[in-house]
C-alpha positions as CSV (number, residue, x, y, z in Angstrom):
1,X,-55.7,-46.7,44.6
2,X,-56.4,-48.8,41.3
3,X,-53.2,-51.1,40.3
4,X,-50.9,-49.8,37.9
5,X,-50.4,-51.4,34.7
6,X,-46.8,-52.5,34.0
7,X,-45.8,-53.4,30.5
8,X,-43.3,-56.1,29.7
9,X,-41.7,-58.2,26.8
10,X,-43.0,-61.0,26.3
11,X,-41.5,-64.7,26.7
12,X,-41.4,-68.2,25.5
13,X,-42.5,-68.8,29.2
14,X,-45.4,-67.1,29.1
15,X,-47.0,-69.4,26.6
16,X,-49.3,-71.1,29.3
17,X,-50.6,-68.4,30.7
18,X,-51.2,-66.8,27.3
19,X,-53.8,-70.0,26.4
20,X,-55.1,-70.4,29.7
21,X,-55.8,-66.3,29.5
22,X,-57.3,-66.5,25.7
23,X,-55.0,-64.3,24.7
24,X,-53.6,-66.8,22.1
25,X,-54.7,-70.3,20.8
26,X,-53.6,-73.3,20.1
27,X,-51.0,-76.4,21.5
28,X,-48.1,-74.8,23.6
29,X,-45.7,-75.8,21.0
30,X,-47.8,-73.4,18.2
31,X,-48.1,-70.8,21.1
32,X,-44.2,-71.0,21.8
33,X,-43.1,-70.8,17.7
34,X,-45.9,-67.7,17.7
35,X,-44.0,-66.2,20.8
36,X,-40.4,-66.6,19.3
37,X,-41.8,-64.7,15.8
38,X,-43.1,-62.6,17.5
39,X,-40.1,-61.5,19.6
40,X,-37.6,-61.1,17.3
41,X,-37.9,-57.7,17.2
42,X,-37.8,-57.0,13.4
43,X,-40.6,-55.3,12.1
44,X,-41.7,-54.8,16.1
45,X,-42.5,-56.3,19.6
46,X,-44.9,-58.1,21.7
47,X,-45.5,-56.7,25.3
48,X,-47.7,-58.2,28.4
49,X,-50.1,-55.4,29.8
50,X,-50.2,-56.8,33.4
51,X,-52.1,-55.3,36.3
52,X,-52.2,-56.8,40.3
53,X,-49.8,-59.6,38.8
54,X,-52.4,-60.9,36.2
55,X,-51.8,-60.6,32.2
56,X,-55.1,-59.1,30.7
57,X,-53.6,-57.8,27.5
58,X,-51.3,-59.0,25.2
59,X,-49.7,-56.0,22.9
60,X,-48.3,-56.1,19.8
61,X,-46.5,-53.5,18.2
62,X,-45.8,-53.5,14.4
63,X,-42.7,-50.7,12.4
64,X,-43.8,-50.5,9.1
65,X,-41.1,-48.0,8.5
66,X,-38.8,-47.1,11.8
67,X,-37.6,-44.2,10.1
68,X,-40.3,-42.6,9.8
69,X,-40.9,-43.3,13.7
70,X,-44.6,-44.8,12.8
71,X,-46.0,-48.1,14.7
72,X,-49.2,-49.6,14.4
73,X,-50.8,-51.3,17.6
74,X,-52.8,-54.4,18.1
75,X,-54.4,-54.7,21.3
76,X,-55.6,-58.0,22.2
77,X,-57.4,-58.0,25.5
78,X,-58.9,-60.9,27.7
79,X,-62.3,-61.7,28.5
80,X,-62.6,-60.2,32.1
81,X,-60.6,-56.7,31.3
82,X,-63.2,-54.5,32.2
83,X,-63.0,-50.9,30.1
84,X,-61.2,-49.3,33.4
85,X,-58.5,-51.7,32.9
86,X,-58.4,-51.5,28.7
87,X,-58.3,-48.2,29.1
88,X,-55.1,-48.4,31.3
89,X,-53.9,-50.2,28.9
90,X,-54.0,-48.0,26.1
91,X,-52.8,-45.5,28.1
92,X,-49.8,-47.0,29.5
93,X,-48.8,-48.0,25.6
94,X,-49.7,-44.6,25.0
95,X,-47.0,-43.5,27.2
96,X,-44.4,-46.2,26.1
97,X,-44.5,-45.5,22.5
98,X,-44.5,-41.8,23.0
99,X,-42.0,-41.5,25.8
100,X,-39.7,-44.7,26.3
101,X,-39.5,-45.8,22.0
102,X,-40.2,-42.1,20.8
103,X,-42.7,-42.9,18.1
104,X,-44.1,-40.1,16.3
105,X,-47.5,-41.7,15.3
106,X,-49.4,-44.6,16.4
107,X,-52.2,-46.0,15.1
108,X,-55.1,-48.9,15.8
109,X,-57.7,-50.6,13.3
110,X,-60.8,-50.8,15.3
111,X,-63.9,-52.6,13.4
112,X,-66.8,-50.4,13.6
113,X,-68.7,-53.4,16.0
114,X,-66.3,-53.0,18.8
115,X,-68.1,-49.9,19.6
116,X,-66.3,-50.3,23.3
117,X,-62.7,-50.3,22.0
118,X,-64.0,-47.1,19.7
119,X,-64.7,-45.0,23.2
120,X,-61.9,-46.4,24.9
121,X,-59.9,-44.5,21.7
122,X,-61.5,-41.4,21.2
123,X,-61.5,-40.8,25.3
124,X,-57.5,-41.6,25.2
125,X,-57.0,-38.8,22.4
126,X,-57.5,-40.9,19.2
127,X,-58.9,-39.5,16.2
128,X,-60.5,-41.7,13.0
129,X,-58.1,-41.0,10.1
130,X,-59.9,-43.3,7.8
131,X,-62.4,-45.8,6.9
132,X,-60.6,-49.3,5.7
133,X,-63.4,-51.1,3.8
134,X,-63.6,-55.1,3.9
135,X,-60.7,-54.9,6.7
136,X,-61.3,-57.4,9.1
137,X,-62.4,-60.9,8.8
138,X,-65.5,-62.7,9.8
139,X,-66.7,-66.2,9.8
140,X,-69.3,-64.9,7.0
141,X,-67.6,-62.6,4.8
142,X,-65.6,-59.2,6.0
143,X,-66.6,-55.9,8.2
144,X,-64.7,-52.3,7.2
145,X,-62.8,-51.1,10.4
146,X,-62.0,-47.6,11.2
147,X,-58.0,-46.2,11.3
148,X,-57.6,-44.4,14.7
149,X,-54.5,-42.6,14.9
150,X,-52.9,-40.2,17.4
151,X,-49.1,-38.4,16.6
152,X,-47.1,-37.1,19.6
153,X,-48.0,-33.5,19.6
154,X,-51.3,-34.9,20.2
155,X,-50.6,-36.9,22.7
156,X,-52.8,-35.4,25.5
157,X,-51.4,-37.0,29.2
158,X,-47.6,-35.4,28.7
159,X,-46.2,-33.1,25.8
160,X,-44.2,-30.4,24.6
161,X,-44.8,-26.8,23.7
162,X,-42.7,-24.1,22.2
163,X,-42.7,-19.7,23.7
164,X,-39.8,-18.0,21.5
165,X,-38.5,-14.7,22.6
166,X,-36.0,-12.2,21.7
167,X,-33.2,-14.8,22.0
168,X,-34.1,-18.3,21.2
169,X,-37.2,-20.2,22.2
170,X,-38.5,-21.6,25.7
171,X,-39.1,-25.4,25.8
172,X,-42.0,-26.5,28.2
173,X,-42.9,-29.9,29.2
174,X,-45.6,-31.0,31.5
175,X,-48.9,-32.5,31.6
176,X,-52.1,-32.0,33.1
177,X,-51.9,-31.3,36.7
178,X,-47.6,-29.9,36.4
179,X,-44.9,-29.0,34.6
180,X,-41.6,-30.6,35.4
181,X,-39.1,-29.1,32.9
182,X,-38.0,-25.3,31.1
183,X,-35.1,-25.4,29.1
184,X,-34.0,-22.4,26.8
185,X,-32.2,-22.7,23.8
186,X,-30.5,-20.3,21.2
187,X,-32.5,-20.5,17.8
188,X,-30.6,-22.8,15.6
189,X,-29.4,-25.1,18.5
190,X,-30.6,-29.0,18.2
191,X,-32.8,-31.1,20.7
192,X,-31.2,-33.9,22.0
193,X,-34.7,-35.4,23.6
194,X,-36.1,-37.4,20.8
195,X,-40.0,-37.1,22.3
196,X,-39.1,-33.1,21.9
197,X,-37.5,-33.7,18.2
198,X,-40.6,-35.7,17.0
199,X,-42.9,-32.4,18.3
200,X,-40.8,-29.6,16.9
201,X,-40.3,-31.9,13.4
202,X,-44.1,-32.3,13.2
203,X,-44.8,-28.4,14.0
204,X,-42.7,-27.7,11.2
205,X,-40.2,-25.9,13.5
206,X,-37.0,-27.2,12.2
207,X,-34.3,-26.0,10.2
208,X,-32.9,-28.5,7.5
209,X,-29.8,-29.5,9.9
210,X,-32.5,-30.4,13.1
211,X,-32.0,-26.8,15.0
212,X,-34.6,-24.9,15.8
213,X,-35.7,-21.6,13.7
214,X,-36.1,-18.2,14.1
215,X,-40.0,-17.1,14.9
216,X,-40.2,-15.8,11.4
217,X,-43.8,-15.4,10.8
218,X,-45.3,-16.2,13.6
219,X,-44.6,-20.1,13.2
220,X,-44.2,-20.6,17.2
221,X,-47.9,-18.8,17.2
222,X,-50.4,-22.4,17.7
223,X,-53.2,-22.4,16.2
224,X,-56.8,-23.2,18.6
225,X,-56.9,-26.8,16.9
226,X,-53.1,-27.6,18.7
227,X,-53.6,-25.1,22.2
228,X,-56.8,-28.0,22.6
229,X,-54.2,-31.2,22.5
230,X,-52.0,-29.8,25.0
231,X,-52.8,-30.6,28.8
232,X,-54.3,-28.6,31.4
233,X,-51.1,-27.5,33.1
234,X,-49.2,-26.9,30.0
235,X,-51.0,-24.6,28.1
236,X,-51.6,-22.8,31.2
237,X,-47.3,-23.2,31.3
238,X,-47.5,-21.8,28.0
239,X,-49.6,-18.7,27.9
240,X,-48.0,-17.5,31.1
241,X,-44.1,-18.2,29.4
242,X,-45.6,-16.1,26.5
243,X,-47.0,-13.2,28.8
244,X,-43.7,-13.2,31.1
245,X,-42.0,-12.3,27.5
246,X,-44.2,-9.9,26.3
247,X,-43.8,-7.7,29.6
248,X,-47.8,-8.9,30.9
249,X,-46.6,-11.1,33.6
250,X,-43.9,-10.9,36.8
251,X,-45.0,-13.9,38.2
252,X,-46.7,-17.5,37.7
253,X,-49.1,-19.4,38.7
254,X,-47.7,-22.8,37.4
255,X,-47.7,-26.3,39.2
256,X,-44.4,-26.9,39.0
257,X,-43.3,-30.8,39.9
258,X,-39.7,-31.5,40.3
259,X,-39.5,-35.0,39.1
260,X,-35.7,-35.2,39.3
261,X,-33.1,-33.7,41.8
262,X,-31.8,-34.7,45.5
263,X,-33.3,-33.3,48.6
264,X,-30.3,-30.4,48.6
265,X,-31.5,-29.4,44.7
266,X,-35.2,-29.3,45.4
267,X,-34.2,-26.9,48.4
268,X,-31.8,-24.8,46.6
269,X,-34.8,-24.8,43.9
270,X,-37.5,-24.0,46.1
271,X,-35.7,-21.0,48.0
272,X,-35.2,-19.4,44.6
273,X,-38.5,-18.5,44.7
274,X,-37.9,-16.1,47.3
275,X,-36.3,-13.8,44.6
276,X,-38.4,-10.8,43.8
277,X,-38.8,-10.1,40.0
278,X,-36.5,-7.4,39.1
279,X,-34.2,-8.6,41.9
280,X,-31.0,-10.9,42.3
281,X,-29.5,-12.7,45.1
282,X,-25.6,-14.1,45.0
283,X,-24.8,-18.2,45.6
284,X,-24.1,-17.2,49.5
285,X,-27.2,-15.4,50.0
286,X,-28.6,-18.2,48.5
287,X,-26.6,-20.7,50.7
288,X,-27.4,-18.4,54.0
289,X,-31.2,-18.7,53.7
290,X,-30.4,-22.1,53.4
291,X,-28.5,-22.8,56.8
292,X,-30.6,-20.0,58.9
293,X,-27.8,-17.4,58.3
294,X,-24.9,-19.5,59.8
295,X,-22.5,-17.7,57.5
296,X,-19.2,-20.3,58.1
297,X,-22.0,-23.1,56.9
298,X,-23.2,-20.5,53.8
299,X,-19.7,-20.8,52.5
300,X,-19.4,-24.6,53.1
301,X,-22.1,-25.4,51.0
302,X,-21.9,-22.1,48.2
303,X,-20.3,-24.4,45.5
304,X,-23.0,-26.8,46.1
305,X,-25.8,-24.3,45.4
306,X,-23.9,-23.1,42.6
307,X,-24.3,-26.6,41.2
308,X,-28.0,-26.9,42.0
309,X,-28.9,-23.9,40.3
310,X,-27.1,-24.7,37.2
311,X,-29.1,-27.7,37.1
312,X,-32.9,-26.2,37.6
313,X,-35.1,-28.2,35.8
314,X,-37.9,-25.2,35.6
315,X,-35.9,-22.5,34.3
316,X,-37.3,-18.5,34.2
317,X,-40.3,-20.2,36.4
318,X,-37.6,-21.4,39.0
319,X,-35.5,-18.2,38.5
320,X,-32.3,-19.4,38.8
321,X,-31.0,-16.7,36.6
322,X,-31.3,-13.9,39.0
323,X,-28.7,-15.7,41.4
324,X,-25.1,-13.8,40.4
325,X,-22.0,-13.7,41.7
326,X,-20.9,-11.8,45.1
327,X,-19.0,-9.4,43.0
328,X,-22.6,-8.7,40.5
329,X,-20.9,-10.3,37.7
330,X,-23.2,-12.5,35.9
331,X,-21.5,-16.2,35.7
332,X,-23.0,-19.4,35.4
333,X,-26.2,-20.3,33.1
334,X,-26.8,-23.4,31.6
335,X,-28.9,-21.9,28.8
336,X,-25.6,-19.4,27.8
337,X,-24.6,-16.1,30.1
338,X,-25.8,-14.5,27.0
339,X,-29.6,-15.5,28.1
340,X,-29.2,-15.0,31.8
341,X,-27.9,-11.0,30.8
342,X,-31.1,-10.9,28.5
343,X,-33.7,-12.2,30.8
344,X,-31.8,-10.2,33.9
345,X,-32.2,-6.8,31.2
346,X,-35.4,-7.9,30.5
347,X,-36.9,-8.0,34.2
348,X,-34.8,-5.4,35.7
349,X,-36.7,-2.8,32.6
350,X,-39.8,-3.9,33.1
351,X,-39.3,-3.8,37.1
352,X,-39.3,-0.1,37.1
353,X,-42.0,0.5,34.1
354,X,-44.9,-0.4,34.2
355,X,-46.3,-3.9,33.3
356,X,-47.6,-4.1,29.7
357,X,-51.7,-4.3,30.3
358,X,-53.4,-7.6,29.2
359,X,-55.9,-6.8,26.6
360,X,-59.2,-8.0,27.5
């Protein structure tokens, strides 16, 4: 298994390392006043891309304008980083910016010479904006560089993608080989998850007070040129999400990874499963599968499953909604009793009609 790459700030005490590495040049005392500028943290950062303990990158990462959620990278790699390992790099900024800082666009000035940085781009998700003429320096004169730029809906390892239905809108996150998270909300509720904002925002599926609108038009619809950013597993996610609403689909075939949750979640979670479509199951039923039909444990541990359901990652996929109460009322949903009777109306009709044929 290759070494991960691990991202860090940088510090005054890495000035040795950073000559001795060619990363920067110059006495240590010019190193160490370059160090503390950069470091300061107000227009940006400086990060150490470090793989199997040794520093092959130095990273820094310029705001022009924080508001607008925009950085502009400057990769700075050492002589013996292979393009395996700048690639890891990229990627692993990739990630940080995208998912830890919640930028909504990064981009990277590339001159057209360093044709190996230019394929390192392009294969991470990159695309050439623009052509910047007499951009970078050279002993003899200057060289144009091309602007490579990717924005998060772009952003091809992990993203976000939007199925509305009668209700409000599915949210689905994942990446290419899983998806770890469904959460539904009503249209007109906000986002809390900033990564999530920065999609919807640049989709154009916002209201003016940051909730999310109703699928007027068609704008949820994505056009072939976005369906071709998102990863494997996701727009798999998506089309299937999209079919289960339009009465085509009573099952999945989704990768579902449960990234969060203890051992007692993740089996509450999996024995939902067991669920037919159509079909419901109370907490205890839930709980007996659970401890082998010991019913005095069942009702130890009932609450507990009540919990773990109301915090399903994966909803609809995971069907937590068809667990009810012992009585058949319908209690507990995190997404709003409203959508649990909806998508419990919505199965249960399409459970004894037949399923809406896929056109070929």
């Amino acid at each position: 298994m290759a070494d991960k790459i691990d991202l860090r700030k940088i510090r005054i005490a890495d000035s040795a390392e950073l000559r001795k590495r060619g990363l920067m040049a110059g006495t240590i005392k010019v190193i160490e006043d370059d160090v503390r500028a950069l470091g300061t943290g107000s227009q940006g950062e400086a990060l150490l891309a470090i793989k199997g303990g040794v520093v092959y990158a130095l990273v820094k990462l310029f705001r022009p304008d924080r508001k607008k959620c925009r950085a502009h990278i400057d990769f700075v790699f050492t002589n013996d980083a292979n393009a395996d390992t700048q690639s890891g790099v990229v990627d692993e900024v990739l990630r940080y910016c995208f998912l830890e800082e919640y930028y909504h666009k990064v981009t990277v000035i590339c001159n057209h010479g360093n044709e190996g940085l230019e394929r390192i781009l392009t294969g991470a998700g990159f695309v050439q904006e623009a052509v910047l003429h007499d951009e970078v320096r050279l002993k003899n004169g200057f060289e144009d560089a091309g602007l490579y730029a990717m924005i998060s809906y772009e952003y091809p390892k992990y993203n976000i993608c939007f199925v509305p239905f009668d209700r409000g809108v599915a949210m689905i996150s994942g990446g290419a080989d899983f998806v770890d998270s469904v959460k539904l909300f009503h249209y007109g509720q906000t986002l809390n998850d900033p990564f999530a904002c920065n999609i919807a925002a640049g989709l154009g599926l916002l209201d003016q007070n940051g909730g999310l609108l109703r699928n007027d038009d068609g704008i949820y619809n994505l056009e072939d040129e976005q369906i071709k950013f998102l990863p494997e597993e996701l727009a798999k996610a998506c089309v299937e999400l999209r079919e289960y609403f339009d009465s085509m689909r009573a099952g999945f075939d989704i990768n579902v990874r449960f990234s969060s949750g203890t051992p007692f979640q993740k089996k509450v979670w999996n024995a939902l499963n067991s669920i037919p479509y159509g079909g419901t199951a109370s907490y205890e039923d839930i709980a007996l599968r659970l401890t082998e039909g010991n019913l005095a444990e069942a009702r130890k541990i009932t609450r507990a499953v009540g919990a773990a359901c109301s915090d399903n990652p994966v909803a609809v996929i995971v069907p937590c909604h068809r667990v009810i109460g012992k009585d058949g009322s319908i209690v507990g949903y995190s997404a709003g009793i409203d959508i649990k009777d909806y998508l419990l109306l919505h199965e249960s009709f399409t459970a004894v009609t037949p399923l809406i044929s896929k056109e070929v």
